[in-house]
C-alpha atoms as one frame of an Amber mdcrd trajectory, in Angstrom:
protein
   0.000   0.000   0.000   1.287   3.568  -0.758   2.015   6.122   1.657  -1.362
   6.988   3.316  -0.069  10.641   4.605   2.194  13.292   4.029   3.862  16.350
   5.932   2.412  19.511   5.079   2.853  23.160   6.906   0.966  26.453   6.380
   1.191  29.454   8.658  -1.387  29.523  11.304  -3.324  32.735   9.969  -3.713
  30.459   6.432  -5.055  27.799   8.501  -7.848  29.879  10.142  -8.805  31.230
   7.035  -9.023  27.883   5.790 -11.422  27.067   8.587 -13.688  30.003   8.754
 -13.669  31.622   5.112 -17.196  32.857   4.429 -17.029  31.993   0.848 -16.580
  28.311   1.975 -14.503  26.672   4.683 -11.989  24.143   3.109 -11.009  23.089
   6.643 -13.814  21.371   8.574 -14.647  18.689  11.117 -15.827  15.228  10.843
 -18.970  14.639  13.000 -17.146  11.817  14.131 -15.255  13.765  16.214 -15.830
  14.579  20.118 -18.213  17.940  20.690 -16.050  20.923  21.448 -15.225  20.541
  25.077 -12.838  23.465  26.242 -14.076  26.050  28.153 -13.540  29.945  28.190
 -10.406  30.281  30.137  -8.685  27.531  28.358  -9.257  29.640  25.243  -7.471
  32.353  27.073  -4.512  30.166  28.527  -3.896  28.712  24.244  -4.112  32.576
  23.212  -1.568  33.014  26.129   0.640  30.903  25.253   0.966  31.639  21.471
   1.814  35.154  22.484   4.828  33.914  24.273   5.697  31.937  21.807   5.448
  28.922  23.078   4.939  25.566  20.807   1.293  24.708  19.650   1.523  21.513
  18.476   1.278  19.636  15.541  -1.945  18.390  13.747  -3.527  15.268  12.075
  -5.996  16.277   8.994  -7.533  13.789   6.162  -8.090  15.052   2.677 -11.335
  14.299   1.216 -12.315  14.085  -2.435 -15.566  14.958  -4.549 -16.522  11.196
  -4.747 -15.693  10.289  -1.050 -18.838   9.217   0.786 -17.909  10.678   3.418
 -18.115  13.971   2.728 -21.673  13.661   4.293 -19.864  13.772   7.681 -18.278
  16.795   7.109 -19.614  20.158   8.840 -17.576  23.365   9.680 -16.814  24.778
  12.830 -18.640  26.665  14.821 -18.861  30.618  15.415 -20.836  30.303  18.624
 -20.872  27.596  20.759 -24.081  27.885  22.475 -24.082  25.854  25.559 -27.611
  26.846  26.503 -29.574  24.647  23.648 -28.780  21.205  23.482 -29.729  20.872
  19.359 -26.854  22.362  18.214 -25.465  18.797  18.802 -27.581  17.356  16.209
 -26.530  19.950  13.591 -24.156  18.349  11.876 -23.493  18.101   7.624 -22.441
  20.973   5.970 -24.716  21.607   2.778 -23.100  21.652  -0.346 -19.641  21.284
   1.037 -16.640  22.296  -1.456 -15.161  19.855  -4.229 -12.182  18.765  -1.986
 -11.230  19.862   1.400  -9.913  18.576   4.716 -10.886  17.445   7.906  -9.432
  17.994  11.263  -8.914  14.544  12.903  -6.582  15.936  15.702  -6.594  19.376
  16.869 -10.361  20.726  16.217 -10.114  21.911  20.049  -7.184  24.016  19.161
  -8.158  25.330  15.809 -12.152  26.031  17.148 -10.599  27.747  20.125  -8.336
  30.173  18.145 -11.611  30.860  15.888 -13.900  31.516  18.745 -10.504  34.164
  19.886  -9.998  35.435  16.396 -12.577  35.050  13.924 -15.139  37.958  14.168
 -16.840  40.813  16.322 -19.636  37.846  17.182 -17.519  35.063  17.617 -17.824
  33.564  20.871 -20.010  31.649  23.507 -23.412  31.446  24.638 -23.503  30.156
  28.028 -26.032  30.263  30.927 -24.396  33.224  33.859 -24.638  30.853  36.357
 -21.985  28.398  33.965 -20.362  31.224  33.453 -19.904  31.961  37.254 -18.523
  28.624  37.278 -15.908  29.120  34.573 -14.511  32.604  35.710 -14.361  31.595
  39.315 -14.342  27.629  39.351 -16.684  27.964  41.992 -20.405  27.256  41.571
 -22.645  29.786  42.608 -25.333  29.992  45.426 -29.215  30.033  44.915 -30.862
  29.704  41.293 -28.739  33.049  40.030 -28.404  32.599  36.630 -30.262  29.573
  35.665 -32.230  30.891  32.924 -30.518  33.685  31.921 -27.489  32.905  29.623
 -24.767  35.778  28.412 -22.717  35.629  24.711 -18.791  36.647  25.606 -16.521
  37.202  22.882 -12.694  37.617  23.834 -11.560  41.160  24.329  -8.616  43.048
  25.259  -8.725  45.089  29.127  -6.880  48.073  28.167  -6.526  49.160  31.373
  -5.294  45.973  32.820  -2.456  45.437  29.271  -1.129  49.311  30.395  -1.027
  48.516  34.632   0.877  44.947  33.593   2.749  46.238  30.219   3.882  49.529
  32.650   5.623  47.005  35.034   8.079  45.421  32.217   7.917  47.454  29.217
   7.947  44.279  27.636   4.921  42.190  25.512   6.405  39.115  26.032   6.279
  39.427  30.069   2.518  40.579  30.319   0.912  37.601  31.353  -2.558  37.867
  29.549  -4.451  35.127  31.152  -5.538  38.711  33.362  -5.728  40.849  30.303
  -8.019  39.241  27.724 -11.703  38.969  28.909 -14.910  37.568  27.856 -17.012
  40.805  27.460 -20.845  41.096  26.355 -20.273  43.147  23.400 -23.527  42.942
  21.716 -25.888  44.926  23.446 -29.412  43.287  24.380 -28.837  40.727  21.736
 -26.502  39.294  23.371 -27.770  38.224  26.724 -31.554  36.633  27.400 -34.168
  39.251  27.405 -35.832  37.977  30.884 -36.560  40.506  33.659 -33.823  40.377
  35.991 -34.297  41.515  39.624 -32.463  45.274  40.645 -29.240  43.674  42.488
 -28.862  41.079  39.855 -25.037  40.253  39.535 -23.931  40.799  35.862 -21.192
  38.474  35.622 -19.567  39.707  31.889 -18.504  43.541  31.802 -20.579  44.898
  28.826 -19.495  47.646  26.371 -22.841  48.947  26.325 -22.354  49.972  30.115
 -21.371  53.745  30.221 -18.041  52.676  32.673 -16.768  50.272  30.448 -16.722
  53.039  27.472 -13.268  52.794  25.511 -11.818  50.023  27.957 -12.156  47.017
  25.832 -11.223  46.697  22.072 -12.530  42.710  20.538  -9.669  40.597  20.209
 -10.493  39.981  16.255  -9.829  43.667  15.363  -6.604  43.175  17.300  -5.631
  40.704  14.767  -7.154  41.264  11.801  -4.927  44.932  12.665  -1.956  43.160
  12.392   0.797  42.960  10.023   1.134  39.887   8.090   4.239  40.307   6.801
   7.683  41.086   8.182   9.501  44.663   8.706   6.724  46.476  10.158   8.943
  49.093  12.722   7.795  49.772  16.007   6.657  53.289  15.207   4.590  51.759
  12.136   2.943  49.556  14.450   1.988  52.554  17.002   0.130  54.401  14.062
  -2.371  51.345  13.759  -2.505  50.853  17.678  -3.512  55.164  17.334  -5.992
  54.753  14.742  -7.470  51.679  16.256  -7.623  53.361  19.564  -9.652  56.108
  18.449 -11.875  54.083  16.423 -12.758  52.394  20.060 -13.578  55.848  21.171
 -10.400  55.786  23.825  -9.857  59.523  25.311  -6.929  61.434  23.982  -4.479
  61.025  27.255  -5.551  57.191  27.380  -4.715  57.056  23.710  -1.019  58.260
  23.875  -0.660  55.618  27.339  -1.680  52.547  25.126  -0.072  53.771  21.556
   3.377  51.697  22.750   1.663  48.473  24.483  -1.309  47.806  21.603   1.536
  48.308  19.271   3.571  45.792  20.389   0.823  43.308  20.876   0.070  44.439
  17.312   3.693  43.293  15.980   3.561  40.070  18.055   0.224  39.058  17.057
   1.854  39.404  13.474   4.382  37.006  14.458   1.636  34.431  15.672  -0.010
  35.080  12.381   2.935  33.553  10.521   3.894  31.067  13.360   4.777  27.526
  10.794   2.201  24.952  11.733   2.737  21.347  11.203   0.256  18.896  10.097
  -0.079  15.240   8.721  -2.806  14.886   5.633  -4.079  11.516   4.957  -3.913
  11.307   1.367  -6.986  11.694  -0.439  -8.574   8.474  -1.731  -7.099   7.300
  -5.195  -7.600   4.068  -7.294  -4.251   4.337  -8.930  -2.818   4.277  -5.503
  -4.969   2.239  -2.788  -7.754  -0.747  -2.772 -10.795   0.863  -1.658 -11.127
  -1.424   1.147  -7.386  -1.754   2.250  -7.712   2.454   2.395 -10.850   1.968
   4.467  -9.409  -0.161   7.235  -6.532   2.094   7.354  -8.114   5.111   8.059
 -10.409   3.833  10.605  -7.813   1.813  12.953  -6.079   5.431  12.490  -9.719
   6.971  13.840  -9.644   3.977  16.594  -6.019   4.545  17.575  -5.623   8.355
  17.298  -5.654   9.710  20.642  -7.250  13.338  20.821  -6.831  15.229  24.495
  -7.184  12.238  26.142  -9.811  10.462  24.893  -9.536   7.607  21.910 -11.899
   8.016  18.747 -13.714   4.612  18.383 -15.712   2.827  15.628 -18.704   3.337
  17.449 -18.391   7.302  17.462 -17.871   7.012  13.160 -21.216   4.878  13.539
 -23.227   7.452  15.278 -21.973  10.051  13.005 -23.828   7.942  10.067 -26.863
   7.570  11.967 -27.369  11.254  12.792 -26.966  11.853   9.266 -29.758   9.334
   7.946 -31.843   9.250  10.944 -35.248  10.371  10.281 -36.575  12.586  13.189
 -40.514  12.621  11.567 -40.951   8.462  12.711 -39.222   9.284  15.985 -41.023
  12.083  17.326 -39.219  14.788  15.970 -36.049  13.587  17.593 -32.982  13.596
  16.182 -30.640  10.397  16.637 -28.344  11.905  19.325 -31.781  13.126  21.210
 -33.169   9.385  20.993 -30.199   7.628  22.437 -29.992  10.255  25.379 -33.101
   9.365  25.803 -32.308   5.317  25.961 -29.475   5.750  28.234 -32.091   7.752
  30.613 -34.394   5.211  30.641 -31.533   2.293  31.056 -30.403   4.255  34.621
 -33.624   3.093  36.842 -32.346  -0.648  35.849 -28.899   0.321  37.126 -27.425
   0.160  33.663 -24.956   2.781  33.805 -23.411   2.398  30.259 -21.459   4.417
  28.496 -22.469   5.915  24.732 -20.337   3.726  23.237 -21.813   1.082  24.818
 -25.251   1.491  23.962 -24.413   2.305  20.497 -22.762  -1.126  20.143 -25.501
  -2.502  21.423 -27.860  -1.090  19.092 -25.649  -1.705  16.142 -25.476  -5.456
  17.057 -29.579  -5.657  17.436 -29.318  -4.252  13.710 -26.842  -6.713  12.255
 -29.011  -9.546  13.808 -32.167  -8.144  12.520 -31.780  -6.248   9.444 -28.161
  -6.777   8.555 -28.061 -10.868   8.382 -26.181 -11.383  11.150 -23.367  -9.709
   9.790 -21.579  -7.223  12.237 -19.684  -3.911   9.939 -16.943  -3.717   9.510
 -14.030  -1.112   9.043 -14.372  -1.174   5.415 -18.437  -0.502   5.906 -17.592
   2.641   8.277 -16.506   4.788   5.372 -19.356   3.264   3.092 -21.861   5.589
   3.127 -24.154   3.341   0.721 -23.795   0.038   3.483 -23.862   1.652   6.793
 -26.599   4.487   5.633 -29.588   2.279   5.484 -28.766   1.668   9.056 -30.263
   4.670  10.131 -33.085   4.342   8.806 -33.796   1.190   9.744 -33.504   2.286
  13.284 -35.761   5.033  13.114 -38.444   3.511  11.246 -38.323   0.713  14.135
 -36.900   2.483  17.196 -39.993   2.283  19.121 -40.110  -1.315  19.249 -36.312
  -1.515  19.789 -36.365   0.347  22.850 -39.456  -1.882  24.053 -37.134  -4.846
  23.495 -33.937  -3.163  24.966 -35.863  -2.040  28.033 -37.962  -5.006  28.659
 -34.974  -7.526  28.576 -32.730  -5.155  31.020 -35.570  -4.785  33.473 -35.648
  -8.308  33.353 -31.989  -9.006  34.442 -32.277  -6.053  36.812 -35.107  -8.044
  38.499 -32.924 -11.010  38.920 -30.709  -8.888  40.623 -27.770  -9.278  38.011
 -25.946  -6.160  37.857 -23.566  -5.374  35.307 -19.969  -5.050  36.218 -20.758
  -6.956  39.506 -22.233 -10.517  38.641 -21.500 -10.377  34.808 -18.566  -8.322
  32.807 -19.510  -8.102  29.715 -22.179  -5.848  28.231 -21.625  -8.347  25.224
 -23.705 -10.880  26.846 -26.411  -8.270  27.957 -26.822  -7.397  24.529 -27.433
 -10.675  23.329 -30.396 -10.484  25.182 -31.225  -6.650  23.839 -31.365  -8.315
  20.293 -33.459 -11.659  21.327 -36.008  -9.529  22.634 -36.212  -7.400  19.624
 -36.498 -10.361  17.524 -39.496 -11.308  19.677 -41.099  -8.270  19.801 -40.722
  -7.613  16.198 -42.477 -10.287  15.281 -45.232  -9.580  17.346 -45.429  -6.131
  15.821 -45.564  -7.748  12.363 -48.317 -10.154  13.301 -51.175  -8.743  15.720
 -52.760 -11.360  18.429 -55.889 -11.030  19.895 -55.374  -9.480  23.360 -55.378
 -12.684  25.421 -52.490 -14.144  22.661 -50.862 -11.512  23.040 -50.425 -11.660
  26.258 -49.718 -15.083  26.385 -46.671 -14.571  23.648 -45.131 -12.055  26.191
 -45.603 -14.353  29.270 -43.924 -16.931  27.438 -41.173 -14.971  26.187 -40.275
 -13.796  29.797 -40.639 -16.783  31.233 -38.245 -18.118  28.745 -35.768 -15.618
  29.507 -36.590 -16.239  33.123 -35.343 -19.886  32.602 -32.044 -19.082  30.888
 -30.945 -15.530  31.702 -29.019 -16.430  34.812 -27.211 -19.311  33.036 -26.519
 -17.126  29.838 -24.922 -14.253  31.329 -22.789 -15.920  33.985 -21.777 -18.665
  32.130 -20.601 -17.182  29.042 -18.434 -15.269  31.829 -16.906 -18.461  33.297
 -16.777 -20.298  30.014 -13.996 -17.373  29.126 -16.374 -16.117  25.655 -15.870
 -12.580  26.179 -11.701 -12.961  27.550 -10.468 -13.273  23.766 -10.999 -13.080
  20.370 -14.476 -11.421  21.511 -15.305 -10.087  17.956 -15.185 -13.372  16.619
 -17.453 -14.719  19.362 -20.128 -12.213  18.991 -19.864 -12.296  15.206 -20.870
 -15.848  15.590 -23.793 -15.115  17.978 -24.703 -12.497  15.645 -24.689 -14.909
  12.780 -26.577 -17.853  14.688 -29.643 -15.309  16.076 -29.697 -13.656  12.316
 -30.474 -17.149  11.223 -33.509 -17.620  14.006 -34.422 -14.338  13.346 -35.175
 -15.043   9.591 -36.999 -18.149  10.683 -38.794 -16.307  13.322 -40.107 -14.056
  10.410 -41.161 -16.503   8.205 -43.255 -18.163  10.691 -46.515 -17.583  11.692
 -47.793 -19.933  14.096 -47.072 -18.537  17.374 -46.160 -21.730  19.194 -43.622
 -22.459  16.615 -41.908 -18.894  17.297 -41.997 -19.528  20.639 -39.935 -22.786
  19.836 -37.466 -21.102  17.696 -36.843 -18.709  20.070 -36.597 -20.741  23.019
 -33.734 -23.292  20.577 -31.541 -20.397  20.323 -31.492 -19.824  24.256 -31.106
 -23.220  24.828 -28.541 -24.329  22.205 -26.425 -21.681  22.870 -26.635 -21.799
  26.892 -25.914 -25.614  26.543 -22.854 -24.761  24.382 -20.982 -23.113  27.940
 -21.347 -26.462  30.070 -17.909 -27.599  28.940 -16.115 -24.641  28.951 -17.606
 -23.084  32.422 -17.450 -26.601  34.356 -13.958 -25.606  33.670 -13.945 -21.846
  34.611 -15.625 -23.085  37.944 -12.609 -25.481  38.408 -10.318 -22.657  37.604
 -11.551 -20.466  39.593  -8.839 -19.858  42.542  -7.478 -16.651  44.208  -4.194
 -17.120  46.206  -4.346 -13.461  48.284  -6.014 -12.489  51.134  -7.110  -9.183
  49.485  -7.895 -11.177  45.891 -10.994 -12.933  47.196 -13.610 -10.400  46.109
 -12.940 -12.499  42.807 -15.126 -15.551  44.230 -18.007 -12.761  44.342 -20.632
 -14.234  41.674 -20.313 -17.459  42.443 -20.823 -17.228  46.006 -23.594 -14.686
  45.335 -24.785 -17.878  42.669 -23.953 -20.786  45.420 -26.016 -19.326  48.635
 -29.345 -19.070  46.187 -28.791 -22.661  45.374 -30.670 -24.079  48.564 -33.410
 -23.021  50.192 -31.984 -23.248  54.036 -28.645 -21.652  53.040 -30.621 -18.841
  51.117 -32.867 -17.994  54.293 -29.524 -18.070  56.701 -27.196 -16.199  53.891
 -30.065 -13.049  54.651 -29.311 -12.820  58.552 -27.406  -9.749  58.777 -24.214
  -9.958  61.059 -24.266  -6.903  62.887 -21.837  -7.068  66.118 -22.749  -3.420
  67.094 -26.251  -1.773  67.121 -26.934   0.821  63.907 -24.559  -0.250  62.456
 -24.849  -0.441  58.193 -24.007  -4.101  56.627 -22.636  -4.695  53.069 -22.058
  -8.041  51.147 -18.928  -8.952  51.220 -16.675 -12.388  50.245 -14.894 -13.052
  53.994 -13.261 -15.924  55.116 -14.172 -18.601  57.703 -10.776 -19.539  59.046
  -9.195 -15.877  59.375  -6.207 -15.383  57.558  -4.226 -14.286  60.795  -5.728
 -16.699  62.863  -4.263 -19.429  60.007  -0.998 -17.904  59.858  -0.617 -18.111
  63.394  -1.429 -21.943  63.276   1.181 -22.010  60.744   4.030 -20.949  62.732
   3.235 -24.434  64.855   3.399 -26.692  62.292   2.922 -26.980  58.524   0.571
 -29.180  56.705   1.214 -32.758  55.790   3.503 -32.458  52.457   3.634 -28.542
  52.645   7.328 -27.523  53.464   7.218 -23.816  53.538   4.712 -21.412  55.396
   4.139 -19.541  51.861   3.025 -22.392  50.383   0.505 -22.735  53.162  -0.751
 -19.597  53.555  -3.130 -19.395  50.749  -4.757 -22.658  51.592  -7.696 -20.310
  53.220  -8.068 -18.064  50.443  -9.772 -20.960  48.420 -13.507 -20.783  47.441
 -13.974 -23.149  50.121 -12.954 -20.927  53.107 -14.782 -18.193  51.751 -18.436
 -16.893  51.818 -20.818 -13.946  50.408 -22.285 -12.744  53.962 -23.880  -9.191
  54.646 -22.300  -8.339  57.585 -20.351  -5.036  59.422 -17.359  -6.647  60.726
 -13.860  -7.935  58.780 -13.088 -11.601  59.579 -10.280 -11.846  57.103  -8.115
  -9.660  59.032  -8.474 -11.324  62.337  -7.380 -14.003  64.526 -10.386 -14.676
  65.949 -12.903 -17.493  65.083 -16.007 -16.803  63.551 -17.814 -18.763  66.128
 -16.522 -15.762  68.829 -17.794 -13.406  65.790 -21.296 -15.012  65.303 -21.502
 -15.513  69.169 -21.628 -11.427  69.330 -24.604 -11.444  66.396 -28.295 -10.887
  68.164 -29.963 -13.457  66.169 -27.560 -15.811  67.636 -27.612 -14.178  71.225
 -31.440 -14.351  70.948 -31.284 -17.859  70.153 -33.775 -17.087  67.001 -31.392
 -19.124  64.881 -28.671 -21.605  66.412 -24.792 -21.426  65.562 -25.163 -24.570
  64.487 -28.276 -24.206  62.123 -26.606 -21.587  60.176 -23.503 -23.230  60.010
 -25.045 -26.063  58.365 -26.992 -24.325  55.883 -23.778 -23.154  54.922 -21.690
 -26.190  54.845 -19.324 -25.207  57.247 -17.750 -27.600  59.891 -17.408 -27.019
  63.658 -13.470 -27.269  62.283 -13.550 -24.578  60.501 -15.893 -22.554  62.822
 -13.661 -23.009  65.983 -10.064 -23.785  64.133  -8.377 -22.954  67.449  -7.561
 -25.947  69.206  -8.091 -28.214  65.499  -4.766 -29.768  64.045  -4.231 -28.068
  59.968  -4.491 -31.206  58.460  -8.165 -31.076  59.348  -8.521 -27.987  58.865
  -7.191 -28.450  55.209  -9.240 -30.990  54.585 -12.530 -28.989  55.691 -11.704
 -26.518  53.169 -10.927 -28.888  50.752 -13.858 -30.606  51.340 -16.352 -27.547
  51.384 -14.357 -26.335  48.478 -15.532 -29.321  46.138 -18.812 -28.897  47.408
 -19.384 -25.582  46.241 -18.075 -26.152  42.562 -20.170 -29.383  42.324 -23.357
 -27.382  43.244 -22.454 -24.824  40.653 -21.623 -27.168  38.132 -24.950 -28.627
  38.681 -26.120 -24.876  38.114 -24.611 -24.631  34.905 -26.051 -27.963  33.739
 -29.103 -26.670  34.657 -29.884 -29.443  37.447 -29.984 -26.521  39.739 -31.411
 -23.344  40.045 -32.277 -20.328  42.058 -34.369 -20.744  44.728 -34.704 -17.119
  45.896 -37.044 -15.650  43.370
């Protein structure tokens, strides 16, 4: 493959140009890209900097052609960031964009900062006061100041402040300007909200409508468009513009001749910014004669997915979104745009204590699409820049989003009722998803064939009992049985393909019963596919540090809802002290000091060093899930003397005894004091096969939950 970029420079002022020329921009942004992020006094601290001359970085731009699909991803930068109306998120493709031009891949925060500094009177933000309370002072204010009314600031020079600081040095280059430039309201009434405010409201931009501010503040833009652009301009040259300017800004006479020297000076150094070289890489523009289409693809994309911009990694699921704002169609989803309608998803996902990220949930959805519209086939990096494959993908989402979110919703309040929490009982939102795009299938085909009310119902009660049956078992074992460890895009391209294929005979069916057999195969087959591998997990399973245990977590929380005594005993709460708040943790039995004192007497048979010993009680067999407020693991105390402190014990409610029997634990292991280690080991050892064979039997299906 030919070289896919080459080094280019162009003074900064060319670059600006390039990105805010009203005749058309031929620098612009990909919507792929992350929103603008920076706030207002970063945009001072960049402008800073550049006047002192200090390095700006390099950039990263792609070079798009006439014929490049993805031109429709294109849109220019802004000239206000308003931060007080959510929808200028979904504005996003630039009409009519020009023949060729180029995209900023890395740097847009730089380049959109510098144009919200430099590139006209009106250039600025729109932000609510009390925001911008927060962004002067980094301190939020009191009360409900400033909630509805909102401010537009565009960057100005504080003559007053540049001749107190430039008076101290005589220098330009020592005036620290992060005090100098300010955000000022300098559009009259247009420029903040027009509700009534009360007498002693706190204004928190100066304005140069106000009569004190008259002649204090000239807009940073007319600073620099002022400027030289080329070299030689003298000093005294440079004090006639800094007059005339002056005057223009209505500054007295006396003020005039106090600024003439400083505003000149800035004047000849923001000329020397203007020219400052900037560096940038250009992805080449696509060509036949040079790359396959899809070998150029896949290049650009793992350069998307690997470029890392302020801190935060551009992923294939942000160039997917990017497509599906452009094609989503707002009229079938009540007049909400695609960014508005996931918002809206991840919302309603919170009450189920799904707390995914973006990317997340646009996976997710992408993966419900391959299985139902895309036959089973997930995209790839080649379909990213393929406006004609990826496009219909948008509207396929809108024209069904309704029912999707049903499905997505449904099946998550489902697991959420089992009390399966993600990132605590299962790891992968791959698995979750799974579920997303069974329940879609489901419900789909309900929407395409109508029931009589009572069917209806039926169908649904079926479905979620049949989820009922094998959601535990699917989202825990495909954990154990290692599915989502490696090669996970191969794994879920293969679920993809194998629900695809039940979703297509799901369609062509129309005998209810007969769905409801399809649907139920694919569960089944694919839950009976983990016994091997997760019988194996479960024998894996092993933590050798005190500290590591919180690793036996899910299945202990699995094991104590295996049997109906240990379930009722596993809900005591072990309080020693009154008030006192429990959490579930995974503690020992035999404390880990306790042990290691025992160990200093005498090692077990065949053991020959106390190392080797030691993390004999931090198997799954030592170990329990209890909800309880004190720390056994740290102790050398028995848990008898612990559970002899407990009030359901003290009260005699439930026996020592009892409980330790529901939980297969031995009067060895419960009062390990005066008990020889071999028998100790052999307790653990004993209680340790105990607990996999009952989960094994839970993976096979032989056992189940018994607390719902």
């Amino acid at each position: 493959m030919a070289t896919i970029y080459v080094d280019q420079h162009c003074a900064l002022s060319d670059l600006l140009n390039l990105a805010s020329n009203e005749q058309g921009a031929t620098l612009l942004i990909p919507d792929l890209q992350r929103p603008y992020v920076w706030d207002p006094q970063q945009v001072i601290r960049l402008v800073d900097s550049l006047i002192r001359g200090w390095p700006f970085g390099t950039f990263l731009t792609w070079k798009v052609g006439k014929d490049d699909p993805v031109r429709e991803l294109a849109r220019p930068f802004w000239k206000v960031v308003d931060r007080t109306d959510g929808e200028q998120a979904e504005q996003i493709s630039k009409k009519n964009p020009p023949g060729s031009f180029q995209m900023v891949l890395d740097g847009q925060q730089r380049v959109q900062s510098l144009l919200l500094a430099f590139g006209g009177d009106s250039w600025g933000f729109r932000m609510f006061d009390r925001d911008w309370h927060f962004a002067l002072t980094d301190e939020h204010p009191r009360g409900r100041q400033g909630v509805r009314h909102w401010s537009l600031g565009c960057l100005c020079l504080d003559l007053n402040a540049l001749a107190s600081e430039y008076a101290k040095t005589k220098r330009i280059m020592s005036v620290d300007f992060t005090g100098i430039l300010k955000w000022v309201v300098t559009g009259g009434t247009q420029a903040q909200s027009e509700f009534k405010k009360p007498p002693n409201y706190k204004e928190l931009l100066p304005r140069t409508s106000d009569a004190n501010s008259r002649g204090q503040f000239v807009r940073l833009s007319r600073l620099w468009n002022g400027s030289p652009d080329g070299e030689g301009l003298e000093q005294e040259q440079a004090d006639e513009l800094a007059r005339t300017l002056l005057e223009e800004h209505e500054v007295s006479g006396e003020r005039v001749s106090e600024l003439v020297r400083p505003v000149g000076s800035l004047l000849l150094t923001l000329g020397r910014v203007k020219r400052t070289r900037v560096t940038f890489l250009e992805l080449a523009e696509f060509s036949e004669k040079f790359f396959a289409r899809e070998t150029y693809n896949d290049a650009v994309v793992n350069i998307f997915t690997r470029l890392n911009s302020a801190g935060r990694v551009l992923t294939r699921e942000d160039i997917t979104f990017a497509w599906l704002k452009i094609g989503w169609k707002p009229a079938v989803t009540g007049n909400r745009g695609a960014a508005k309608c996931f918002e809206a998803l991840d919302e309603e996902l919170q009450p189920h204590k799904l707390h995914l990220t973006m990317e997340e949930i646009i996976t997710g959805v992408s993966f419900v699409w391959s299985v139902a519209h895309g036959s089973g086939r997930l995209l790839s990096n080649n379909d990213l820049l393929r406006g004609e494959t990826i496009r219909p993908m948008a509207g396929d989402l809108s024209d069904n989003w309704s029912t999707l979110v049903v499905a997505i919703l449904s099946a998550s309040a489902l697991v959420r009722d089992r009390d399966l929490l993600y990132e605590q009982h299962y790891q992968s939102v791959n698995s979750l998803i799974v579920l997303w795009a069974w329940c879609y299938v489901a419900d789909r085909w309900l929407v395409r064939n109508p029931l009589q009310e009572l069917e209806r119902d039926s169908f649904t009660k079926r479905k979620e009992e049949l989820l009922n049956e094998f959601t535990d078992r699917w989202l825990i074992c495909s954990q154990w049985a290692g599915r989502w460890a490696s090669s996970t895009a191969d794994t879920i391209a293969g679920y993809a393909k194998r629900l695809a294929e039940c979703a297509q005979a799901v369609d062509a069916e129309q005998d209810r019963e007969k769905v409801l057999l399809l649907l139920r195969g694919f569960l089944e087959n694919e839950v009976k596919s983990l016994e091997a591998d997760a019988t194996t997990g479960i024998g894996a399973l092993q933590v050798s540090r005190r500290e590591q245990v919180r690793g036996y977590f899910t299945a202990l929380w699995m094991w104590h809802r295996l049997d109906a005594d240990r379930w009722k005993v596993s809900q005591i709460q072990l309080r020693t002290k009154a008030r006192r708040k429990s959490s579930l943790e995974v503690d020992h039995t035999v404390a880990f000091a306790l042990w290691e004192r025992k160990l200093k007497a005498g090692l077990p048979t065949g053991v020959k060093a106390i190392e080797d010993a030691l993390p004999i009680v931090n198997r799954l067999g030592n170990c329990s899930l209890l909800e309880k407020n004190f720390n056994i693991s740290k102790s050398d105390q028995t848990f008898k003397a612990f559970l002899d402190e407990v009030h359901e014990f003290k009260t005699g409610s439930v026996t020592v005894d009892a409980w330790a029997l529901a939980l297969l634990v031995p009067d060895s292991m419960l009062a390990p004091s005066t008990v020889d280690v071999n028998v100790i080991v052999t307790a653990i050892n004993d209680r340790d096969k105990a607990i996999r064979d009952e989960l094994v039997e839970f993976v096979k299906g032989t056992k189940a939950r018994v607390d719902l």
